[in-house]
C-alpha positions as a Python dict, from the first residue, in 0.01 Angstrom:
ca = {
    (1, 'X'): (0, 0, 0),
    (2, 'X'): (360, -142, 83),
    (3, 'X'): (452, -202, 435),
    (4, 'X'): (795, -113, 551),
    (5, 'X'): (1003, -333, 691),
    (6, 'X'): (1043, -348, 1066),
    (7, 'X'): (1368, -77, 1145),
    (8, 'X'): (1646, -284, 1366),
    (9, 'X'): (1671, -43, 1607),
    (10, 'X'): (1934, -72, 1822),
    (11, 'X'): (1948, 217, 2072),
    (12, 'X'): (1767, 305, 2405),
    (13, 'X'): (1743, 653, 2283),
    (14, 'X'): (1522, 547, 1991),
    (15, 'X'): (1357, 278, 2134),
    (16, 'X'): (1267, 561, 2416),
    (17, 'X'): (1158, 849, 2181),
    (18, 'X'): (918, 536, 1981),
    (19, 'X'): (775, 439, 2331),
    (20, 'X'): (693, 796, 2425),
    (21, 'X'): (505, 931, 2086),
    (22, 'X'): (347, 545, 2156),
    (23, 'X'): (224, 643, 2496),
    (24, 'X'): (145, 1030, 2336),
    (25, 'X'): (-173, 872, 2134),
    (26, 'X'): (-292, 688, 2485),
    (27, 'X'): (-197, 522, 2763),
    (28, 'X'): (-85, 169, 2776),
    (29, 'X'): (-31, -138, 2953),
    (30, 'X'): (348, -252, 2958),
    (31, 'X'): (274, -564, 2729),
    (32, 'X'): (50, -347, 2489),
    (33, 'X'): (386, -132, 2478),
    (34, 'X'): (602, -427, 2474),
    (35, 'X'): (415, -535, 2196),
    (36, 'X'): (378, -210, 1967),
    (37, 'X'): (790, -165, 2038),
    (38, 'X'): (814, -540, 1923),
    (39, 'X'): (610, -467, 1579),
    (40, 'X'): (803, -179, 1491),
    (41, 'X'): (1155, -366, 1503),
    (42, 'X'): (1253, -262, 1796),
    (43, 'X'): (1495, -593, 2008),
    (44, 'X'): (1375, -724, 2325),
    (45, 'X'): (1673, -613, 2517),
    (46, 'X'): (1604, -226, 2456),
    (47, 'X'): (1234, -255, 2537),
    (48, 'X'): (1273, -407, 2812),
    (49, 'X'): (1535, -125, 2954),
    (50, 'X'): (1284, 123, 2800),
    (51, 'X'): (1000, -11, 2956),
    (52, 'X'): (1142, -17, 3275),
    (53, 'X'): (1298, 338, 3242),
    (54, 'X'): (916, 474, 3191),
    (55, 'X'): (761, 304, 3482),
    (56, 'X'): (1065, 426, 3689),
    (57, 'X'): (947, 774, 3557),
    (58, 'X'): (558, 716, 3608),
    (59, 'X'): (483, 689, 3258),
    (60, 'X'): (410, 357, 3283),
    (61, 'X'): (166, 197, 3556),
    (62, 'X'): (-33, -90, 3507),
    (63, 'X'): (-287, -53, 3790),
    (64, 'X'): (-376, 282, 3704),
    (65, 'X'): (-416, 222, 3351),
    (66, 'X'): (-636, -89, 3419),
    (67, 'X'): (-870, 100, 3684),
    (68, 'X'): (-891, 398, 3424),
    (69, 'X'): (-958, 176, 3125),
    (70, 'X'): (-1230, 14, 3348),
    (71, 'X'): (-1433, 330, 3427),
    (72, 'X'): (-1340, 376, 3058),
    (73, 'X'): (-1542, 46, 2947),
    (74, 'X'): (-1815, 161, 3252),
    (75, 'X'): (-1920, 453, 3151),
    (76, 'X'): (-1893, 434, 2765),
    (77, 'X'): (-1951, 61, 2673),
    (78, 'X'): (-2182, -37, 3010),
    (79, 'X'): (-1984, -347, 3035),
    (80, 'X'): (-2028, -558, 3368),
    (81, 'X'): (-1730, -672, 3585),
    (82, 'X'): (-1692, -1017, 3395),
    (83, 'X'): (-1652, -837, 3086),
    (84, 'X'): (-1445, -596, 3156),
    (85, 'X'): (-1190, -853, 3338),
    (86, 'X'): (-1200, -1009, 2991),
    (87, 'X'): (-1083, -697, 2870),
    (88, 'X'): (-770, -615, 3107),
    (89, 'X'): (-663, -954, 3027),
    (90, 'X'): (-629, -909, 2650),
    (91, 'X'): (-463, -562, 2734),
    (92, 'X'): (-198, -787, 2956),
    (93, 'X'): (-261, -653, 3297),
    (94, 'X'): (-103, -908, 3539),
    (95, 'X'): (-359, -1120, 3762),
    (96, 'X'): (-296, -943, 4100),
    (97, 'X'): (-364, -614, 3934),
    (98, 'X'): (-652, -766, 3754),
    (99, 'X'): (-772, -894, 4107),
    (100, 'X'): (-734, -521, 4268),
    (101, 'X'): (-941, -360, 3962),
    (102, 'X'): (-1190, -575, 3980),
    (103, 'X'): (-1213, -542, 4340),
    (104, 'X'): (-1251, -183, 4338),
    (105, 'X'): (-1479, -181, 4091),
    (106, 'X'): (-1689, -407, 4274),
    (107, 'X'): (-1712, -124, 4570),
    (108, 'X'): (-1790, 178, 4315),
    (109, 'X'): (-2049, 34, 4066),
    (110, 'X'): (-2434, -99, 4129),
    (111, 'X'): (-2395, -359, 3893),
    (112, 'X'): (-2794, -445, 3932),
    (113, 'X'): (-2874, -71, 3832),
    (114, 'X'): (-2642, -131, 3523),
    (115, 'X'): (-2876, -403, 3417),
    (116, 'X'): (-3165, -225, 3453),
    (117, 'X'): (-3036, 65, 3276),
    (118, 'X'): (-2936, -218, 3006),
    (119, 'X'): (-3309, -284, 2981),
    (120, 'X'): (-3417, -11, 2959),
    (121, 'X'): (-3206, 67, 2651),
    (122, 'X'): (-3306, -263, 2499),
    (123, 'X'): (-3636, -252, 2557),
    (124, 'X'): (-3795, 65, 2501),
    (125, 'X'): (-3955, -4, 2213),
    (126, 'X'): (-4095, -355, 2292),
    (127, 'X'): (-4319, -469, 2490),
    (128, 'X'): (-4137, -668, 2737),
    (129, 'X'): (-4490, -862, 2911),
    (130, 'X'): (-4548, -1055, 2620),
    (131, 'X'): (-4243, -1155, 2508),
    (132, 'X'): (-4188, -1519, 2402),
    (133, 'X'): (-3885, -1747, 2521),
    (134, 'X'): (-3685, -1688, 2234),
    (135, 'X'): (-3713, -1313, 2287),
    (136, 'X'): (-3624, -1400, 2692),
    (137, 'X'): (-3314, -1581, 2576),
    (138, 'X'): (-3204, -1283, 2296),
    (139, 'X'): (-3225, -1084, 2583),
    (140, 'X'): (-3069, -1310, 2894),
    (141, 'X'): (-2741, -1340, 2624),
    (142, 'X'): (-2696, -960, 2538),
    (143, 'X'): (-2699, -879, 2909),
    (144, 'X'): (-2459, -1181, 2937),
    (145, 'X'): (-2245, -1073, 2652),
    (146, 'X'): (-2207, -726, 2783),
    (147, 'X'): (-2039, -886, 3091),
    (148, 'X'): (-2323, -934, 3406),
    (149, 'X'): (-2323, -1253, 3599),
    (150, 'X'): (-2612, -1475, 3566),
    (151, 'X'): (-2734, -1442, 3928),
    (152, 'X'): (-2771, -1048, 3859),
    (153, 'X'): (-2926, -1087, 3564),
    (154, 'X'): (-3167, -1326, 3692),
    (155, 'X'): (-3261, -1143, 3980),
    (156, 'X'): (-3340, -827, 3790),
    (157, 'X'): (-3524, -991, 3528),
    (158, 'X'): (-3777, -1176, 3818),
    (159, 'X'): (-3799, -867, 4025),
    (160, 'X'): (-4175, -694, 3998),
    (161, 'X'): (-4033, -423, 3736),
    (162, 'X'): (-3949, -649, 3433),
    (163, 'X'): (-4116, -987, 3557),
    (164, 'X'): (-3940, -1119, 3258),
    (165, 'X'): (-3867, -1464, 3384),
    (166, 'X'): (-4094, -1679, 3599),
    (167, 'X'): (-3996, -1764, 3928),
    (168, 'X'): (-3931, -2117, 3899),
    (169, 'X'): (-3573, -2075, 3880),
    (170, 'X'): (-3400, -2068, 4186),
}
């Protein structure tokens, strides 16, 4: 397979009709769009006018793309908050935005009950009592991994339910 070279595109009109079968697949942050304009050839001069021509229009909007990708990661992946700020920062989304998702988020979700659920789907075939530490760690890192702070993850895993970690951790 040969790859074509990038086309030097000079005009707004095709730099415009590339951005909008771009944002016809999925929505987009501006950088991710930046970006994909970039790759195809496209100069910095005309994306930028293009970019800001499609947030004029509402086609582009960076908080509402970052809360929707969000519930996005929620519901599909289960991610916690930490990883899905990890997430809108690799898709570009500005800090303040970043701050408001995450913020919001915070007010919607039960981040405890998203652990537990967690565990449950880990754990349903093993028998969690009589695990060994090992098995405690494997476990302590997925939940970690999929983005839940360490205080919520220790305070589910010493509550009755799970009792997976003693209580001499404060």
């Amino acid at each position: 397979m040969t790859l074509k070279p990038p086309v030097q595109a000079d005009s707004l009109k095709e730099t415009m009709e590339a951005a909008y079968r771009i944002l016809s697949i999925r929505s987009r942050s501006e950088e991710e769009l930046k970006e994909k304009l970039k790759q195809r050839g496209f100069r910095a001069g005309t994306i930028d006018q293009a970019v800001s021509s499609l947030r004029e229009k509402g086609y582009l909007n960076d908080a509402e793309f970052s809360l929707n990708f969000a519930r996005h990661l929620i519901r599909t992946r289960r991610y916690g908050l930490i990883r899905i700020e990890e997430e809108l920062r690799k898709k570009g989304i500005p800090a303040g935005i970043l701050r408001d998702t995450i913020n919001n988020l915070t007010g919607e979700i039960d981040e405890k009950a998203m652990v537990v659920n967690a565990l449950e789907v880990r754990l349903r075939r093993s028998n969690f009592a009589s695990m060994d530490e090992k098995g405690k760690r494997k476990i302590m890192q997925y939940l970690f991994r999929k983005g839940f702070s360490l205080t919520t993850i220790y305070e589910v895993l010493k509550s009755r339910k799970w009792n997976i970690i003693e209580n001499d951790r404060n």
